[in-house]
C-alpha angles and dihedrals in degrees: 000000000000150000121249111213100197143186104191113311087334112102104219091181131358089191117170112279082249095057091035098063096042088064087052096056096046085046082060099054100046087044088057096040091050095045080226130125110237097219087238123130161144103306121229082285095071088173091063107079080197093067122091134189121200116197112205108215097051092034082056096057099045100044089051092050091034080053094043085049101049090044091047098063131099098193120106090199088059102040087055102047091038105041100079094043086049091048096053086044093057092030086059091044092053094052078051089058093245113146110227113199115218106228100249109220097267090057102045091044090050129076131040106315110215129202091014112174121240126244090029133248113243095195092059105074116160088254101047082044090057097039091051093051095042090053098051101047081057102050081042092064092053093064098036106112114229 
């Protein structure tokens, strides 16, 4: 069995039902971190729990903050649990056709930076943080079944 990710009558991804619902519940907690709706919902079968229906707009919104977020923070801890979760995110707004602006150094060192380590990690400058996440959500896209 498998999931089916849609905009309109256009499959974005078709992952596993146990990928699948990993994503959702991810899709759940950063919702909920970021006080943000994801833009993911019950498709036009609202009977099949495996259908999905993305709405752009919302799904926008959520993947650029979710990106800023994720950019933003200091804390290895975070960057690690958060990083995979972040890639398929982009990797799925870009099949949308949803541009996802990768946060260019001035921006991720700026603002108020939330949940830093202390002491710091060296190795997780804002542009190492970028170039990871872009990369991945590359490579991501790669391995994501249409």
């Amino acid at each position: 069995m498998s999931m089916y990710f849609d905009v309109g009558d256009e499959t974005l991804w078709n992952p596993s039902n146990g990928a699948g619902r990993l994503f959702l519940r991810q899709v759940e907690v950063f919702a909920a971190e970021l006080d943000l709706p994801s833009g993911i919902g019950q498709g036009r079968h609202g009977s099949d729990p495996d259908t999905l229906e993305v709405d752009p707009a919302a799904y926008a919104d959520f993947v650029r903050e979710l990106v800023a977020w994720h950019c933003r923070t200091g804390h290895s801890v975070i960057l690690a649990l958060s990083e995979g979760f972040v890639a398929t995110a982009v990797a799925l707004a870009r099949r949308a056709g949803i541009e996802v602006e990768m946060p260019g150094s001035g921006h991720v060192s700026g603002g108020v930076q939330r949940d830093v380590q202390v002491p710091g990690n060296p190795r997780t400058a804002p542009v190492a943080v970028v170039t990871a996440l872009d990369t991945r959500a590359r490579h991501l896209d790669q391995w994501m079944a249409r």
